[in-house]
DRENDO-1510 file (C-alpha; in Angstrom, 1 decimal, always signed):
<recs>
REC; n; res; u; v; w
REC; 1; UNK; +0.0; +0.0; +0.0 .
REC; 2; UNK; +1.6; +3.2; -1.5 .
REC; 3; UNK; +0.1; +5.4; +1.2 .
REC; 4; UNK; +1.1; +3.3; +4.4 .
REC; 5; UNK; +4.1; +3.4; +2.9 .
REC; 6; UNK; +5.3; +7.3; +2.5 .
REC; 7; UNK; +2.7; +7.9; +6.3 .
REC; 8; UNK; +5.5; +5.9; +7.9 .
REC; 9; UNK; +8.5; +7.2; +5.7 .
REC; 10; UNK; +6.9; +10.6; +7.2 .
REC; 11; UNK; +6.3; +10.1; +10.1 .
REC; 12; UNK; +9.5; +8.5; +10.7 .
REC; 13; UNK; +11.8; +11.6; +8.9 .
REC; 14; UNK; +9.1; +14.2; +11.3 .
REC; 15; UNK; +8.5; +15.9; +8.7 .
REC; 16; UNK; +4.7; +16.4; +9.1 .
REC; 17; UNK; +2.6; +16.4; +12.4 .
REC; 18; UNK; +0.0; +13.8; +12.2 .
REC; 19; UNK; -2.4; +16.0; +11.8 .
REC; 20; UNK; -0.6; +17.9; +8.5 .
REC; 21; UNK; -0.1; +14.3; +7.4 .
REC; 22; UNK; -3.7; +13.3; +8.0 .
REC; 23; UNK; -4.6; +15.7; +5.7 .
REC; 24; UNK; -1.9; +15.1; +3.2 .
REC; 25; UNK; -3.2; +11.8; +2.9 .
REC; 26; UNK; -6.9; +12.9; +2.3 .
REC; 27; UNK; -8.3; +11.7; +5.3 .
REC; 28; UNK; -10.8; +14.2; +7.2 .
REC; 29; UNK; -9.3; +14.0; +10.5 .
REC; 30; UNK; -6.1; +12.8; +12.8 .
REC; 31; UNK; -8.4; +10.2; +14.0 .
REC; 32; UNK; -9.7; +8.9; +10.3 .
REC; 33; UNK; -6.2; +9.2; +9.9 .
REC; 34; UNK; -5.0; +7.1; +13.0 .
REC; 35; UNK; -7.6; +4.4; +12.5 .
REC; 36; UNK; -7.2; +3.7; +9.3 .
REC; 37; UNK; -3.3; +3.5; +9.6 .
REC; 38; UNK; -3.2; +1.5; +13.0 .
REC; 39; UNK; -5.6; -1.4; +11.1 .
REC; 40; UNK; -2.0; -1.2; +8.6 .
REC; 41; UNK; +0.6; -0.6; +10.3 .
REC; 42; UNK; -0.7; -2.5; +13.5 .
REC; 43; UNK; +0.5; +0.6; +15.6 .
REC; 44; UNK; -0.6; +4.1; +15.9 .
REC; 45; UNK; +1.0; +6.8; +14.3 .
REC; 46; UNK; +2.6; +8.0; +17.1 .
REC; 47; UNK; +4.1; +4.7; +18.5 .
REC; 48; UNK; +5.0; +4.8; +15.3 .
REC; 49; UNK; +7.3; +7.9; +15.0 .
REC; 50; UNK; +8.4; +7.2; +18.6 .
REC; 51; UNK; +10.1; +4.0; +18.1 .
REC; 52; UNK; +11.3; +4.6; +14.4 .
REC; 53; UNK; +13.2; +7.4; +15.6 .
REC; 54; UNK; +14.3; +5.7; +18.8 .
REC; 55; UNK; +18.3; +4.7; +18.0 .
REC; 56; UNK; +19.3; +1.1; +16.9 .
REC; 57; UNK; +20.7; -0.7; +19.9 .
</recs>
């Protein structure tokens, strides 16, 4: 999925809130947005960013 993809290449670089990226996506709200990339991903957008930006041990 083309979209999952560049959400998490986002939200990984920071280059968007959630909420700019929601909308960059086309979805009508952070929580459209969160839903819909949780049942994808199998996290939410924020746990997400935290641990991709989290350093390799």
């Amino acid at each position: 999925m083309v979209v999952a993809r560049l959400a998490r290449d986002a939200l990984a670089r920071a280059t968007l809130s959630i909420s700019e990226l929601a909308r960059a996506t086309g979805y009508p709200s952070e929580s459209a947005f969160s839903t819909a990339f949780r049942r994808v991903v199998g996290s939410s957008p924020a746990q997400f960013r935290k641990q991709a930006r989290q350093p390799p041990r």
